[in-house]
N, CA, C and O of each residue as an XYZ file, in Angstrom:
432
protein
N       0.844     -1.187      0.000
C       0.000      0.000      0.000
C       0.886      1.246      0.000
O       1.788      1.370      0.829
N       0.655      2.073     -0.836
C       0.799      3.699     -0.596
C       1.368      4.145      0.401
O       0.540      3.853      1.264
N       2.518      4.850      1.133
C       2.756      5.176      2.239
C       2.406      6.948      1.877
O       2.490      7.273      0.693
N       2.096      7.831      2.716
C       1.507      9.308      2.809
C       2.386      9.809      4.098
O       2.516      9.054      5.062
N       2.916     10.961      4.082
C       3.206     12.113      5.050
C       2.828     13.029      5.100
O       3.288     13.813      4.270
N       1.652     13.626      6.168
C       0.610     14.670      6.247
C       1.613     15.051      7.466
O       2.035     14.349      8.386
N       1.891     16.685      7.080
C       1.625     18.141      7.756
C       1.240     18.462      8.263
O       1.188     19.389      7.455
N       0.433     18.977      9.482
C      -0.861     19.612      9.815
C       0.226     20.303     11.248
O       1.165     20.037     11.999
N      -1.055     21.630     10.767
C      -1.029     23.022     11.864
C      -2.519     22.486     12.514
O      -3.329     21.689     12.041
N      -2.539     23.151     13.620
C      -3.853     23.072     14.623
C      -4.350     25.089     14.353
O      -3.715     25.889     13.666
N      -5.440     25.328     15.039
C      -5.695     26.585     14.475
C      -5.692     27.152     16.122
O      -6.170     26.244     16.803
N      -5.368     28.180     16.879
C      -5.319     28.866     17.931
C      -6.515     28.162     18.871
O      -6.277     27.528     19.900
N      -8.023     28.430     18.239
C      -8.678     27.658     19.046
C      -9.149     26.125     19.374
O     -10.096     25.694     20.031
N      -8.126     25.497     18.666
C      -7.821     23.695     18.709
C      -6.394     23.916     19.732
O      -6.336     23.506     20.891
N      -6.019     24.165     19.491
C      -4.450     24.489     21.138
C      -5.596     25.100     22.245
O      -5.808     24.289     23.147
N      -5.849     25.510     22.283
C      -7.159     26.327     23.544
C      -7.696     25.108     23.766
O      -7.275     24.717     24.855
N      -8.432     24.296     23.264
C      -9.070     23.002     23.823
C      -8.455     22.272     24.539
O      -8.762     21.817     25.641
N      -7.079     22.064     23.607
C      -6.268     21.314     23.668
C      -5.803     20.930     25.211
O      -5.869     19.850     25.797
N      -5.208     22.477     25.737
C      -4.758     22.864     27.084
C      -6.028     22.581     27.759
O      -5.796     22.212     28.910
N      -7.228     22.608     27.503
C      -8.264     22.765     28.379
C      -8.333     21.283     29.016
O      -8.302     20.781     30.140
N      -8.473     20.745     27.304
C      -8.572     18.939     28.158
C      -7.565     18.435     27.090
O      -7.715     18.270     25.880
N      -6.543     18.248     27.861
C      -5.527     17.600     26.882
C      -5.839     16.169     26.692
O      -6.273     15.462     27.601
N      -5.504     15.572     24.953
C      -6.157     14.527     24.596
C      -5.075     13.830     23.379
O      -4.441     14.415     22.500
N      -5.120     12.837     23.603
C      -4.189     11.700     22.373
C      -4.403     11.419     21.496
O      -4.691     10.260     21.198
N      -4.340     12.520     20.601
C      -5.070     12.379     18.733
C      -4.654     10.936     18.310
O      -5.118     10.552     17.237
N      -3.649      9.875     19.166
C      -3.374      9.114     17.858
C      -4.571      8.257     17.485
O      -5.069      8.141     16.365
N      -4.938      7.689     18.600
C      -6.269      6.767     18.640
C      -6.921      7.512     17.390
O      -6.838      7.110     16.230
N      -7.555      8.615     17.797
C      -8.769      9.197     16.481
C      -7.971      9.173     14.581
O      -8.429      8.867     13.481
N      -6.703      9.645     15.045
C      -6.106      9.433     13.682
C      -5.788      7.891     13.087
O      -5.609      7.727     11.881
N      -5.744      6.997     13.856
C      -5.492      5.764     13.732
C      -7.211      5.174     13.378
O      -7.140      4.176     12.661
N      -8.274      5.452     13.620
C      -9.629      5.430     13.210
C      -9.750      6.042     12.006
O     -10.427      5.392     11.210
N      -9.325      7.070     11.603
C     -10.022      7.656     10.717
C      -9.173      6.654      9.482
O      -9.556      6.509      8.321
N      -8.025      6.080     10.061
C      -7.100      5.959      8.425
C      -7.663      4.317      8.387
O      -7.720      3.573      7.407
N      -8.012      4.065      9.660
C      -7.810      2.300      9.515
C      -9.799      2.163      8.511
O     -10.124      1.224      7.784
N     -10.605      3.268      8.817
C     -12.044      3.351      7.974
C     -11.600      3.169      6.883
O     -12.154      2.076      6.772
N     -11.196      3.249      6.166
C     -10.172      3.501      5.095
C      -9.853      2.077      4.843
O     -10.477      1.742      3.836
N      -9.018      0.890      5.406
C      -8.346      0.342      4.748
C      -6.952      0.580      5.141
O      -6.344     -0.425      4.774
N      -6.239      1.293      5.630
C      -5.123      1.945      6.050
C      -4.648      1.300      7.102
O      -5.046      0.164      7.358
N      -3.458      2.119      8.085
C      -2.889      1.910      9.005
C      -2.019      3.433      9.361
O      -1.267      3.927      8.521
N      -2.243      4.038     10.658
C      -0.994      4.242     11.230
C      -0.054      4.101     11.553
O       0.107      3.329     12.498
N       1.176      4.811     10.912
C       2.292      4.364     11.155
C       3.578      5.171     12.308
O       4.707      4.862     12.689
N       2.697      6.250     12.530
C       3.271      7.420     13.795
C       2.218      8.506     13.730
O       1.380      8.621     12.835
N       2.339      9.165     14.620
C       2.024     10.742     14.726
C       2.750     11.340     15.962
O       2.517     11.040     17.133
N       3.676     12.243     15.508
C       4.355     13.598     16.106
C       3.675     14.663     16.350
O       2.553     14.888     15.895
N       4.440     15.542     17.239
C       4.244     16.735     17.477
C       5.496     17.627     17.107
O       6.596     17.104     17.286
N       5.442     19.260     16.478
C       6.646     19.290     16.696
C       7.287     20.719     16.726
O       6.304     21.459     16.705
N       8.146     21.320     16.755
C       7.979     22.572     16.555
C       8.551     22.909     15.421
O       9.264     22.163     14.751
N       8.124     24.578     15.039
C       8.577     24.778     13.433
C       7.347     25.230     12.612
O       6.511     26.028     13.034
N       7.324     24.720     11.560
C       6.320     25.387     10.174
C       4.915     24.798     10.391
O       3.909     25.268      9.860
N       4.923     23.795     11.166
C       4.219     22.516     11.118
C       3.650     22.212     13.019
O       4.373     22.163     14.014
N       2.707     22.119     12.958
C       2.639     21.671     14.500
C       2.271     19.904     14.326
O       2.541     19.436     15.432
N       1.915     19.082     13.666
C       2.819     17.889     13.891
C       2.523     16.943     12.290
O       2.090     17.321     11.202
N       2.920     15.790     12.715
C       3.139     14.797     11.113
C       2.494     13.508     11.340
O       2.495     12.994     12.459
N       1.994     13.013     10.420
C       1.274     11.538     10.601
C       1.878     10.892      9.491
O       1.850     11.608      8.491
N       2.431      9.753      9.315
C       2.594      8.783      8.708
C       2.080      7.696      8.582
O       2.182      6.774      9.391
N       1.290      7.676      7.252
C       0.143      6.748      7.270
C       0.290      5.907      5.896
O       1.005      6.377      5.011
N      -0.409      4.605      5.687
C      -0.710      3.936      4.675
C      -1.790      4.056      4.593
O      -2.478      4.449      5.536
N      -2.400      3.655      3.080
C      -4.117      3.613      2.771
C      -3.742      2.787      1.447
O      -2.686      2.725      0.818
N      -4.736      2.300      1.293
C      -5.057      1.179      0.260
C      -4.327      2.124     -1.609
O      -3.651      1.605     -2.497
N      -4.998      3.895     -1.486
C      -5.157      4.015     -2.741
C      -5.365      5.645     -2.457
O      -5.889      6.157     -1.467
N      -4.871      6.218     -3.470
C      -5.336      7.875     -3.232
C      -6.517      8.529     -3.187
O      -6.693      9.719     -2.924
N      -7.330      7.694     -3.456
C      -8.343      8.192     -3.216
C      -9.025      8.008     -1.205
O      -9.540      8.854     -0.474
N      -8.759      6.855     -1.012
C      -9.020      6.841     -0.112
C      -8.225      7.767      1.368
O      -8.879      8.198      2.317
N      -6.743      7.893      1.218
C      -5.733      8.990      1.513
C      -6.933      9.947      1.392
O      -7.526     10.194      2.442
N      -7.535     10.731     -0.164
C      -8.014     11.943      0.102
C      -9.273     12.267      0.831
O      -9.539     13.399      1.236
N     -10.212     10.980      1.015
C     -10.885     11.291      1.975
C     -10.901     11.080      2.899
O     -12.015     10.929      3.402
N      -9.655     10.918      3.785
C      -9.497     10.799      4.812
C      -9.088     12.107      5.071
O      -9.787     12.447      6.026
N      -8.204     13.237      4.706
C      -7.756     14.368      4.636
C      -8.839     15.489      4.246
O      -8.774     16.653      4.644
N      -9.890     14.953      3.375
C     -10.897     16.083      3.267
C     -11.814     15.967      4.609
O     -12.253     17.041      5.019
N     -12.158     14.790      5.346
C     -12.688     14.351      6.320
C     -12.333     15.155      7.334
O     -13.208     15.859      7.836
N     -11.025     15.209      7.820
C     -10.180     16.011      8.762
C     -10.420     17.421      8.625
O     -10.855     18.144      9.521
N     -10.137     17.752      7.541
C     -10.138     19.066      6.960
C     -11.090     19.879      7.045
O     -11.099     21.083      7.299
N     -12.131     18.946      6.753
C     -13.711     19.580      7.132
C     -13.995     19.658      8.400
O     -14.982     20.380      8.541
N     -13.438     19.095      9.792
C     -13.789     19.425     10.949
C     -13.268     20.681     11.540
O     -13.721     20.989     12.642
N     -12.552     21.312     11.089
C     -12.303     22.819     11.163
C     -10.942     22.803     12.122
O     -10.383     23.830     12.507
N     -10.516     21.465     12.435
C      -9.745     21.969     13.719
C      -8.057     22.384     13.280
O      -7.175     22.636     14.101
N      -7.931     22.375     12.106
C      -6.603     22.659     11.674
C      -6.664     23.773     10.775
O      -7.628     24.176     10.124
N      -5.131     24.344     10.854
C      -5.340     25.970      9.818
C      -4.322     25.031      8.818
O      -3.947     25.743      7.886
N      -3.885     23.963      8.745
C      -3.111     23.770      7.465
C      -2.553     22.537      7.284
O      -1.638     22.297      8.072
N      -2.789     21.760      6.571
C      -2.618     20.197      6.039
C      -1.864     20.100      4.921
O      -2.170     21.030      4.174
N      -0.963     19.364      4.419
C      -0.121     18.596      3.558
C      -0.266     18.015      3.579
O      -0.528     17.484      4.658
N      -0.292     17.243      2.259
C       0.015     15.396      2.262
C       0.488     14.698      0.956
O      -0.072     14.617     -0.137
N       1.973     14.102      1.496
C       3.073     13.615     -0.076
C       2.630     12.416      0.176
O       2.344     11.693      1.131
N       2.663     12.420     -1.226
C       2.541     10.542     -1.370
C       4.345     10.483     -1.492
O       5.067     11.366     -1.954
N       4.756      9.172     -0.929
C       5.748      8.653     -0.334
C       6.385      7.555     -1.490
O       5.887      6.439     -1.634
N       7.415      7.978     -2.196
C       7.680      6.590     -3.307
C       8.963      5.611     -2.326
O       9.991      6.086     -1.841
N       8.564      4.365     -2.260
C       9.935      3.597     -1.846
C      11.337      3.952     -3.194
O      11.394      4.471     -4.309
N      12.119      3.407     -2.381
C      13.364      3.234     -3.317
C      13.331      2.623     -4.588
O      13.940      3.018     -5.583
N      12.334      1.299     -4.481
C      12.013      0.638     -5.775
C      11.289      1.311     -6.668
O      11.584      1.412     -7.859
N      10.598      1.655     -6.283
C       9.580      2.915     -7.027
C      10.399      4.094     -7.761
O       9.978      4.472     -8.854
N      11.114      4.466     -7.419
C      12.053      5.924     -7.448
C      12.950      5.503     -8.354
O      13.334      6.381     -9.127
N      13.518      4.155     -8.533
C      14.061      3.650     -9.527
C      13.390      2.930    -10.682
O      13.931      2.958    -11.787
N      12.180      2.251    -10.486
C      11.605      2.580    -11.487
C      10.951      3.246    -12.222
O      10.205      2.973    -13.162
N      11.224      4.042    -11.808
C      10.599      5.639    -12.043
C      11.626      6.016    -12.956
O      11.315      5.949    -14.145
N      12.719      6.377    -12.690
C      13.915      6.655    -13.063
C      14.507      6.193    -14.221
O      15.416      6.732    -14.853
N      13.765      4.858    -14.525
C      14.499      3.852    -15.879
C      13.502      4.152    -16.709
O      13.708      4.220    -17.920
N      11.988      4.426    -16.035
C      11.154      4.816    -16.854
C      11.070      6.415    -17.821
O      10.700      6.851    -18.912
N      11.619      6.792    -16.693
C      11.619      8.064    -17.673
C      12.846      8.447    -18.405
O      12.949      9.585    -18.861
N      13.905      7.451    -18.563
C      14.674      7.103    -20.013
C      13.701      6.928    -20.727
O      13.510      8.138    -20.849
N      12.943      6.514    -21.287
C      12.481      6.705    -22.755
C      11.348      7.506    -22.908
O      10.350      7.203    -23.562
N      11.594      8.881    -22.078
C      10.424     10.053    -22.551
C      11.642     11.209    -22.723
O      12.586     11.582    -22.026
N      11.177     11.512    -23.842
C      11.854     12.844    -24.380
C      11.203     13.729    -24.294
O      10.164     13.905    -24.930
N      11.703     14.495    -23.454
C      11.886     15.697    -23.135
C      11.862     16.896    -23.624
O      13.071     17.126    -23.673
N      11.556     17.452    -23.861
C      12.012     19.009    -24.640
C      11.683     20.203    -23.863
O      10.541     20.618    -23.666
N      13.068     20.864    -23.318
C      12.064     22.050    -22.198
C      11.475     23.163    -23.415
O      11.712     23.084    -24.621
N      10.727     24.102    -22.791
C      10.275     24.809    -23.591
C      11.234     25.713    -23.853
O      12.078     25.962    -22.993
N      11.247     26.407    -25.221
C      12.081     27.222    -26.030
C      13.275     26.581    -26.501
O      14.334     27.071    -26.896
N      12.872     25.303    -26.375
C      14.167     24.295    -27.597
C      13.927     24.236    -28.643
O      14.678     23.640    -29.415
């Protein structure tokens, strides 16, 4: 399956809750991905651009995206990312594959 690395900021009044009744997103994030077909594979906290990261599998991108529009729609974050993740094998066949596409940047 697909491996994904989601981003996510919380929004001022999701930290306000937060402190109010502090609570262990992984359980709920580990629900929302396993509805899915998926699995959790971590969730951080952290400081920086980002207030924390989930590393997750899901069957297929589509299912990844509604798990992220799902989230997204509950209002509690000001900002989400999410890369799809290529293994090494992937990245190399990727790589042999795109030997035989020619290229031409524009204004050649």
């Amino acid at each position: 399956m697909p491996m994904y690395l989601t981003r996510f900021s919380y929004t001022p009044e999701t930290w306000a809750r937060l402190m109010t009744k502090p609570e262990d997103r992984r359980a709920a994030a580990q629900q929302y991905i396993e509805s899915v077909g998926g699995k959790l594979h971590g969730f951080w906290y952290a400081f920086g651009e980002h207030d924390g990261y989930n590393l997750w599998e899901a069957p297929d991108i589509v299912s990844m995206a509604a798990v992220a529009v799902a989230i997204g729609a509950g209002g509690a974050l000001s900002s989400t990312e999410t890369t799809v993740l290529l293994t090494v094998e992937e990245t190399l066949a990727a790589l042999e594959k795109a030997q035989s596409i020619k290229y031409t940047p524009p204004g050649s």
